[in-house]
VMD Tcl script that draws the C-alpha trace (Angstrom):
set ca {
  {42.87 -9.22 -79.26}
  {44.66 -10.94 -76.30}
  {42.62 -8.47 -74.06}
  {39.62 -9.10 -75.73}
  {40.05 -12.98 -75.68}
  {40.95 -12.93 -72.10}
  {39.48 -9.77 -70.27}
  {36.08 -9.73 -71.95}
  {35.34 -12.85 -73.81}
  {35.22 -14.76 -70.26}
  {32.58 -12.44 -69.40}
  {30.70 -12.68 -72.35}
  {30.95 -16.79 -71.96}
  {29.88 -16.75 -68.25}
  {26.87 -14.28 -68.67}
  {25.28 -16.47 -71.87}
  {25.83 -19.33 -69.51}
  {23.88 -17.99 -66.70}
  {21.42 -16.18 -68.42}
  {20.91 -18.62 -71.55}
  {20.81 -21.95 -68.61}
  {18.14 -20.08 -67.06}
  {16.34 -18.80 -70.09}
  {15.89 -22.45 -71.41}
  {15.11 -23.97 -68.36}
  {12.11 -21.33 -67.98}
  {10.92 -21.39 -71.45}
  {11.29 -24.86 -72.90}
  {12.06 -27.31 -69.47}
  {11.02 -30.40 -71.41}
  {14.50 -30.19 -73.60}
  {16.02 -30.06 -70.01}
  {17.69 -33.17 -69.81}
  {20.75 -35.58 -70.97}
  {18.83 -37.46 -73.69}
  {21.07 -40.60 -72.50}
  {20.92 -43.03 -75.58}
  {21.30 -46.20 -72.83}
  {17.80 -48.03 -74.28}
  {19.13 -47.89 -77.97}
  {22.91 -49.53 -77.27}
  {23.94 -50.76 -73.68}
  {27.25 -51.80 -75.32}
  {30.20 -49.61 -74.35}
  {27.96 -47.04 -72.44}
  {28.62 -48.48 -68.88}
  {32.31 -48.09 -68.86}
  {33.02 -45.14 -70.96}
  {30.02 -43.12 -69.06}
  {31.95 -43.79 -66.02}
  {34.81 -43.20 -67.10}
  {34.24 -39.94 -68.90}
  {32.08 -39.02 -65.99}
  {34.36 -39.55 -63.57}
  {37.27 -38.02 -65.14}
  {35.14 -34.85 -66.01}
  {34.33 -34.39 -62.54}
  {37.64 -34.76 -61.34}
  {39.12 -32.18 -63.70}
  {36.49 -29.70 -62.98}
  {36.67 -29.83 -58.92}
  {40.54 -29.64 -59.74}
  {40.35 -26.70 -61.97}
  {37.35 -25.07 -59.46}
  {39.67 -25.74 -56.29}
  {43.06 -25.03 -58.14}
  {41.91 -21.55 -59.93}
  {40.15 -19.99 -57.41}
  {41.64 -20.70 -54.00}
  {43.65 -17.51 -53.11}
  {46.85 -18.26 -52.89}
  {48.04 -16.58 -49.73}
  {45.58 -19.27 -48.51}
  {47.88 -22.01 -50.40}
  {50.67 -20.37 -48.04}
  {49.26 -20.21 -45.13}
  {48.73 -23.57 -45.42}
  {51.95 -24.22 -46.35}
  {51.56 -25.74 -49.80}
  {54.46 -24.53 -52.24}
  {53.93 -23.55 -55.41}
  {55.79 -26.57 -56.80}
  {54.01 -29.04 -54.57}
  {50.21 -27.30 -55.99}
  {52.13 -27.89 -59.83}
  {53.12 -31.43 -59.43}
  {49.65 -32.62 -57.62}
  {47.95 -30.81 -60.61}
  {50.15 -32.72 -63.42}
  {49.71 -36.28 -61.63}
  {45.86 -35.86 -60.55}
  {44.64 -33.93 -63.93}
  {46.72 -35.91 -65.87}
  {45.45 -39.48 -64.58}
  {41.44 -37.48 -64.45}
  {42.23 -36.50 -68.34}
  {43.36 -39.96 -69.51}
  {40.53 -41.43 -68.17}
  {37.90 -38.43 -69.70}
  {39.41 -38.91 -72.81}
  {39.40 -42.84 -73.25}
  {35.39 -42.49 -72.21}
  {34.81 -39.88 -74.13}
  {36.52 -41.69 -77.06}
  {33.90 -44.73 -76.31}
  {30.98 -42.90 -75.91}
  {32.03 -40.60 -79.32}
  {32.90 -44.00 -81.21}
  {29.32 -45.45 -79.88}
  {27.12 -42.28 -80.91}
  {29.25 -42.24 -84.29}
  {29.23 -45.58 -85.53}
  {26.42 -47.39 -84.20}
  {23.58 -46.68 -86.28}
  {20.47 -46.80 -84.42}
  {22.84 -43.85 -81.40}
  {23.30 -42.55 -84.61}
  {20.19 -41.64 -85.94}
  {18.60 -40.01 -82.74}
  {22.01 -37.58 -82.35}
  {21.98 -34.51 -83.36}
  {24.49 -32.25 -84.46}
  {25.11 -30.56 -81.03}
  {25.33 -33.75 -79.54}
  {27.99 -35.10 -81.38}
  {29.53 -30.89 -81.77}
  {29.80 -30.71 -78.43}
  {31.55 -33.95 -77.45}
  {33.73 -33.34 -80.06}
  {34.37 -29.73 -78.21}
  {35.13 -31.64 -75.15}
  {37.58 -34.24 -76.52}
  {39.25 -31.57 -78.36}
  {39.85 -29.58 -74.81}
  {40.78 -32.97 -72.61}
  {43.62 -33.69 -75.56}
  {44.47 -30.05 -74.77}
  {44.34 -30.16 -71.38}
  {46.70 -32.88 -71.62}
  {49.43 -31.54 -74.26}
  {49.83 -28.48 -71.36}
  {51.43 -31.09 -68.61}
  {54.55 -31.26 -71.51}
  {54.64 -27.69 -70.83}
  {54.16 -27.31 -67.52}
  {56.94 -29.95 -66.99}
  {59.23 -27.31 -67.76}
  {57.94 -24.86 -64.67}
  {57.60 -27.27 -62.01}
  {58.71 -24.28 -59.83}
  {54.93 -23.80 -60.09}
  {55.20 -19.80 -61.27}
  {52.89 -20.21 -64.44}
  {50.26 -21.58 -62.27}
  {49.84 -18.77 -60.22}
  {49.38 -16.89 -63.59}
  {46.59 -18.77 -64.38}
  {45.08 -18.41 -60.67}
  {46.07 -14.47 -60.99}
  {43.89 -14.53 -63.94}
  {40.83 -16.31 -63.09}
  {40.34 -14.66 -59.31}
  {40.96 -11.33 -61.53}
  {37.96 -12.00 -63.66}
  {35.61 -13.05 -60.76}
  {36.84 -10.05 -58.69}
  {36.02 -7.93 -61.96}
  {39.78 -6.30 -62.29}
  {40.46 -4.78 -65.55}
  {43.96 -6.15 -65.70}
  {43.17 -9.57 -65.41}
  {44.31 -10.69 -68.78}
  {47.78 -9.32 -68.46}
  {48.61 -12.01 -66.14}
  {48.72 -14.37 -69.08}
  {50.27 -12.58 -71.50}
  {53.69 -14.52 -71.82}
  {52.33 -18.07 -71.39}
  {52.36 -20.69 -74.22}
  {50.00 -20.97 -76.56}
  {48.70 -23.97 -76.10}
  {47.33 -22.89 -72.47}
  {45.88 -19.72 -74.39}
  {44.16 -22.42 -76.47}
  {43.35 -24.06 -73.53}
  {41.41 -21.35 -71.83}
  {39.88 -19.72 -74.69}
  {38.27 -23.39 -76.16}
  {37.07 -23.67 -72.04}
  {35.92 -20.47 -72.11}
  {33.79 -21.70 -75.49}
  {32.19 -24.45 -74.03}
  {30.85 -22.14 -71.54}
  {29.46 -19.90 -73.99}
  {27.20 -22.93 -76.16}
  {26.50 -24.93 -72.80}
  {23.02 -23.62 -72.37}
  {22.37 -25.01 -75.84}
  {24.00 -28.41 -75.77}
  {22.50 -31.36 -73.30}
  {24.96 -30.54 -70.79}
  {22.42 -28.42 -68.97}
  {21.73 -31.48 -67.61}
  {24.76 -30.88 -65.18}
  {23.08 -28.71 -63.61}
  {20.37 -30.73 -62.78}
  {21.78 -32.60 -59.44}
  {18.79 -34.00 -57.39}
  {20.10 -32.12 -53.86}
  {16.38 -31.76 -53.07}
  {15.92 -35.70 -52.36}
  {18.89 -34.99 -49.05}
  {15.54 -33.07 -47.35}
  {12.48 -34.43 -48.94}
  {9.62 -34.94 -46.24}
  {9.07 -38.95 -46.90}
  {9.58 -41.78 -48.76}
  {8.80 -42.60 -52.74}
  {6.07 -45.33 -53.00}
  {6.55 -47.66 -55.23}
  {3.88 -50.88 -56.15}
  {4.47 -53.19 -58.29}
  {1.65 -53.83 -60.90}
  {-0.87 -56.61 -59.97}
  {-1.00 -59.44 -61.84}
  {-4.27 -60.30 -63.65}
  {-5.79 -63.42 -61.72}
  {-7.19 -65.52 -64.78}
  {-7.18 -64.29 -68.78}
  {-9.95 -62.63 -69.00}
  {-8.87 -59.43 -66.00}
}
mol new
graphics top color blue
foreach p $ca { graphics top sphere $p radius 0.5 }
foreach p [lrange $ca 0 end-1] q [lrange $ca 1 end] { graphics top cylinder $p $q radius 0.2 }
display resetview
């Protein structure tokens, strides 16, 4: 099962992100997009969106940079193990504080307000719960890796990941031995990947890099006023 969870589940969860993202985006684009419920309630959405955002961000270019960075490259550069561990406790745990107090918010918000409410639906308030769940995770692994500030288990986790993007069959033997909670950790990650195309959070996807090289400038008028009643 560990195999399974960890040498072919990832690849399951990365091809039904791929293929499902671009499946949906082909066949149904209109659905393509964050349904942001910012007309119904202003209240609450400014600062936990940022927040959340933010924090989200962080964590992923953290866990992109952190994961898949070869580590003789980490040596060359002259960056101990121990250093890489403590920068990763301090920045992820300061990115996942701040996720998880906006993504309380903007939970609380869709929840309880009525009128957020009543234009949810179940995947949006399934998947933010899927995210909370893996920030409160994320978090309850820095009591752990307190304990290994020598920075060894991370280079587990980095064998592990450039293993599965470098398609090597042993790749889930690197974390055989490590606590549960980071097995937790991975697989619930590994899960969000797998019902992304399905969720609004396709709408990551969707950054407007086009507008850097657009040939000119959006025109925008104002509408003209009528001149007496009767225009």
């Amino acid at each position: 099962m560990h195999n399974f969870f960890f040498g072919i589940y990832p690849y399951i969860a990365l091809s039904v992100l791929i293929v499902g993202s671009i499946a949906r985006y082909e066949t149904v684009p209109f659905t393509w997009k964050s349904s942001s419920s910012q007309l119904l309630r202003r209240k609450q959405l400014i600062m936990g969106s940022v927040l959340f955002h933010v924090g989200i961000l962080m964590i992923f270019v953290g866990h992109l940079v952190g994961l898949l960075t070869p580590i003789a490259l980490f040596d060359a550069m002259g960056i101990s193990h121990g250093a890489k561990q403590t920068l990763a406790i301090v920045a992820g745990g300061v990115a996942g504080v701040m996720a998880l107090v906006g993504g309380g918010m903007l939970f609380h918000r869709r929840w309880s307000d009525p009128r957020v409410r009543a234009t949810s639906t179940f995947a949006d308030i399934a998947i933010l719960v899927l995210l909370l769940a893996q920030l409160i995770l994320g978090l309850g692994t820095i009591f752990v890796s307190l304990s290994h500030l020598d920075g060894h288990e991370m280079t587990k986790f980095m064998s592990w990941a450039q293993g599965i993007f470098t398609f090597r069959g042993d790749a889930a033997s690197h974390i055989a031995d490590v606590a549960w909670i980071f097995k937790l950790h991975l697989f619930l990650g590994l899960t969000i990947f797998l019902v992304f195309p399905f969720t609004r959070l396709v709408h990551m996807l969707s950054v407007p890099v086009r507008y850097l090289w657009r040939p000119g400038y959006q025109v925008v008028r104002s509408r003209r006023k009528p001149q007496n009643p009767a225009e």
